[in-house]
Residue, then its C-alpha position, 0 to 999 in steps of 0.5 A: x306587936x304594933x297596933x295600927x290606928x285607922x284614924x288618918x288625923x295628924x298627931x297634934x293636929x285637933x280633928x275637924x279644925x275647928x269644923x264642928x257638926x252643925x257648922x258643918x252641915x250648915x255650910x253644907x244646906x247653905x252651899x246647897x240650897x244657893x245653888x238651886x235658887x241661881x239656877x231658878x232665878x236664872x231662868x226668869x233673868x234668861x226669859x226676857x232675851x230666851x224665851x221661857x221655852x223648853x229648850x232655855x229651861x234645858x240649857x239652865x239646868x243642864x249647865x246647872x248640873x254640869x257645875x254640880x258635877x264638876x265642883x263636887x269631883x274638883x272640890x272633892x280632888x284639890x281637898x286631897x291636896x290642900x289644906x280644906x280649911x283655905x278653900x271654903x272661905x274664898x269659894x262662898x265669897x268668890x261665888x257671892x261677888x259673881x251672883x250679885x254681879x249677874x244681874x248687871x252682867x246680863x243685863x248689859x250683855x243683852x244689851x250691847x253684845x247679845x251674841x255673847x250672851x249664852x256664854x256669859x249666861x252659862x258662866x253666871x251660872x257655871x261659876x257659882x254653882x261649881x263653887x259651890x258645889x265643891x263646899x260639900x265635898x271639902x267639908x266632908x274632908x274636914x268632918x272624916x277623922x276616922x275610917x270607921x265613920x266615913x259612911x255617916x259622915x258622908x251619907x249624912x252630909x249628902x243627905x243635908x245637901x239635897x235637903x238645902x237643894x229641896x229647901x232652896x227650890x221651894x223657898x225661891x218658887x213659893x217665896x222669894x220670886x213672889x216678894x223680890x226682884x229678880x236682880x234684888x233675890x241675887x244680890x241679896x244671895x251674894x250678900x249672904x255668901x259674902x257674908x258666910x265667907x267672911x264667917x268661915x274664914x275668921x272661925x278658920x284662919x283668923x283673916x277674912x277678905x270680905x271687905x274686898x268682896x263686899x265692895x264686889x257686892x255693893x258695885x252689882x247693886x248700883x251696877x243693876x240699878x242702872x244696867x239696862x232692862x230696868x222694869x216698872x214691876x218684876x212679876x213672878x213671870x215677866x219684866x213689865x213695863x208701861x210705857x206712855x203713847x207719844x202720839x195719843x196721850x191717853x194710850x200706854x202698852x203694856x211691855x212684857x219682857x221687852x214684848x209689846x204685849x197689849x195696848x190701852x187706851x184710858x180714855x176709849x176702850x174702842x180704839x183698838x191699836x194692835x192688828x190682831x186685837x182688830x181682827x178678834x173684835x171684827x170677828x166677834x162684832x160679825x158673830x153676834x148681834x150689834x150691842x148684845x150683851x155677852x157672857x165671855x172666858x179670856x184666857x190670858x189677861x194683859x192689858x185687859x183690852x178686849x174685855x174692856x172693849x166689850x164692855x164698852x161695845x156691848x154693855x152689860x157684858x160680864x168677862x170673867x180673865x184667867x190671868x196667871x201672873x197676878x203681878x200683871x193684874x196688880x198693873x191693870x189696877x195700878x196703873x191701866x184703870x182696871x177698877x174703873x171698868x166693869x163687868x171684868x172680873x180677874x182671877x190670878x189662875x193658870x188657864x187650864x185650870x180656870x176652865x175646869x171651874x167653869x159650868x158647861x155651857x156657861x159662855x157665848x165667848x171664850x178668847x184665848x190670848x195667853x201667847x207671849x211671843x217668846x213664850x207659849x203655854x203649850x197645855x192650852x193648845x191640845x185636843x184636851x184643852x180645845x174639848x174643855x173649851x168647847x165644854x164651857x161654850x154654849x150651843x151658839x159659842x164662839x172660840x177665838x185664840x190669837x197665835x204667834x208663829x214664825x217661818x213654815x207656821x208648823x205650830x199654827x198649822x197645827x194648832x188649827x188642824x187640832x180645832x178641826x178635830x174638836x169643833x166643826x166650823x173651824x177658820x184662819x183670819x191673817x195676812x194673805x201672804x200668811x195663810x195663802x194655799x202655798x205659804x210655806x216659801x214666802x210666810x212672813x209670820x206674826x200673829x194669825x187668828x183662829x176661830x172655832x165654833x159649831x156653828x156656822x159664822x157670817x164670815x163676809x160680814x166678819x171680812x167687812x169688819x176686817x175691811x172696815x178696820x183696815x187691817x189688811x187680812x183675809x180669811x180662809x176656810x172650807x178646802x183652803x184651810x185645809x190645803x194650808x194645814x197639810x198634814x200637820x199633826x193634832x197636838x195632845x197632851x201626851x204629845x205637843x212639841x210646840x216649842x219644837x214646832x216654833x222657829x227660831x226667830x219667834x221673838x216678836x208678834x206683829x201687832 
């Protein structure tokens, strides 16, 4: 009687080829963990040209997904195929020379052909990840050499893959976006794979066509240093850049992620450039006593621009920032002379969070300007973070936020429906054409200012400062401002769809 084997290895052919344990699972948490840290990355590479919004958060990880889906089953399909031992070597070097291309690819893209840039961007991140993906599948081929242990060779190399996927998330997010570029993270990732390629195929095959991949890498590199998109600094959140006013030699603005975002002057913190800065100044010079030293939260940081402006205006002012991108801090210091300027103390903070550290009743003032225009951080928009806010003021306090909104302004309507649920004075300062009774129609949309208290303001002499500053706004309140906010919903934290409220060209504030 013949004994069957349930072993599938070829007679004369060593089982593994030559694929041992730990090379295996090395590949395995590798490929892994690359795949997570392209599809981090990706995002900070996107926001710039995107918006860091809800809806580009869902299209990286769904195409990310789509490349693990259809790199484990097409991997997995062609190992039955071919020889496993010619696919791990060309999908880890093919994977590294698209990677540290994408820096250069997008960027350029973004430049020259931005209808093209979604298609381009889910490639980068399709490619890659497919390949990638297929690694765990081809080398569990390689590791099976008998049925009888095809669950633990399977079972411990999906294990190890999802432990690379956890690594290469925490690595990129606590680690590598905090002390690299974002273009220097994926070159040096492509390097790596090219490198890993390079190992497999002489450990496999004895040849390797690295040095071609390698020259694929090196041409990314210098292709990024001159791609358009370049930054001064790459921060954990932005692209920033500071660029110098040709026309006021002591003026600079502060450009997050190609948005103007604040501008200073070195030499005279009074000069306020942006409209909506102008607005918030009036309102607040009307809402308490000329010179009247202040006690004042700012949620967002920037440029820093009012805070310096009341402590030039209102000496002894202390204005303490909730700053969340502490790589935006280090420009203040570095190059828009923070360390000059005191009373203003910065923490590197989310600023739900710093509202929750401070005493109730503490501040006279809390402005909130934390609103990027392709990014709003919605938690700061809620009934529960107006109550907190309302929390830390005092009786006489004062709450000013700007917001950026476009189109039908169903976000700003409901951000100023959601004020009038927690505080009971409550107006709007914009441009008439924005905050008329029938706007819909004809909104232009941009920055607006919003004003919240419990007590009342001297809204004509806030519109006398407006006038003074020729910024051309008007303020509504009373039964305009309720006509103009309709029956636009309360936002919560159970429920704020601000990036569904937004439209789809919030792109640009009007400064």
């Amino acid at each position: 009687m013949t004994r069957l084997s349930s072993s599938p290895v070829t007679e004369g052919r060593p089982p593994h080829h030559g694929l041992g344990p730990r090379a295996a699972a090395v590949l395995v948490f590798g490929s892994s963990a690359a795949v997570l840290v392209v599809e981090i990355v990706s995002l900070r590479l996107l926001a710039p040209y995107l918006g860091l919004t809800l809806e580009t958060s869902t299209m990286v990880i769904g195409i990310a997904l789509t490349a693990i889906a259809l790199g484990s089953w097409l991997g997995g399909r062609i190992a039955d195929q071919v020889d496993p031992r010619r696919l791990i070597g060309p999908s880890l070097g093919i994977s590294g020379a698209v990677v540290a291309l994408t820096p250069a690819v997008l960027r350029t893209t973004a430049e020259w052909a931005p209808a093209m840039l979604l298609l381009i961007a889910s490639l980068t991140i399709l490619v890659p990840g497919a390949l990638l993906s297929a690694v765990t599948p081809v080398v569990t081929k390689l590791r099976l050499s008998s049925l009888a242990e095809t669950g633990t060779v399977v079972g411990r190399l999906s294990g190890v893959g999802t432990v690379g996927a956890i690594a290469g998330t925490v690595l990129t997010g606590f680690v590598l976006v905090s002390r690299l570029p974002v273009s220097g993270i994926l070159i040096g990732l492509g390097s790596l794979l090219v490198i890993g390629s390079a190992l497999v195929e002489w450990r496999t095959r004895g040849w390797s066509s690295a040095p071609v991949l390698t020259l694929v890498v090196v041409a990314g590199g210098l292709a990024t240093t001159v791609a358009p998109g370049g930054c001064d600094a790459e921060t954990r959140y932005h692209c920033a850049q500071v660029v110098a006013d040709p026309e006021r030699e002591s003026g600079r603005t502060l450009v997050l992620d190609g948005v103007r975002h604040s501008y200073v002057d070195l030499d005279d913190p009074t000069f306020l450039k942006f409209t909506y800065v102008r607005a918030i100044a009036s309102v607040t010079d009307a809402a308490f006593p000329e010179g009247e030293p202040l006690v004042a939260h700012h949620l967002g940081g920037g440029g820093l621009t009012l805070p310096r402006y009341l402590a030039a205006t209102r000496p002894g002012t202390r204005s303490l920032v909730s700053e969340i991108d502490d790589g935006v801090v280090r420009v203040d210091r570095d190059r828009l002379g923070l360390r000059s300027v005191s009373g203003v103390r910065v923490r590197a903070e989310d600023g739900r969070l710093g509202l929750r550290r401070l005493d109730t009743g503490s501040r006279d003032l809390v402005i909130g300007d934390a609103f990027g225009g392709v990014s709003v951080p919605w938690h700061l928009t809620t009934m529960e973070a107006m109550t907190d806010v309302r929390r830390v003021l005092n009786e006489d306090g004062l709450y000013i936020a700007n917001l950026i909104d476009h189109g039908a302004l169903a976000f700003a309507r409901a951000e100023a429906a959601t004020l009038g649920a927690v505080f009971e004075h409550v107006a709007l300062v914009g441009d008439p054409s924005d905050i008329g009774p029938d706007t819909t129609a004809t909104a232009e949309g941009g920055n607006l200012v919003v004003l919240a208290s419990d007590r009342p303001v001297d809204l004509r002499a806030a519109q006398e400062g407006l006038d003074a500053r020729r910024t051309g706004w008007k303020i509504a309140t009373g039964d305009d401002l309720t006509a103009w906010i309709g029956d636009a919903q309360l936002l919560t934290d159970d429920y704020a769809p601000v990036d569904q409220l937004l439209q789809p060209s919030r792109t640009r504030g009007k400064p």
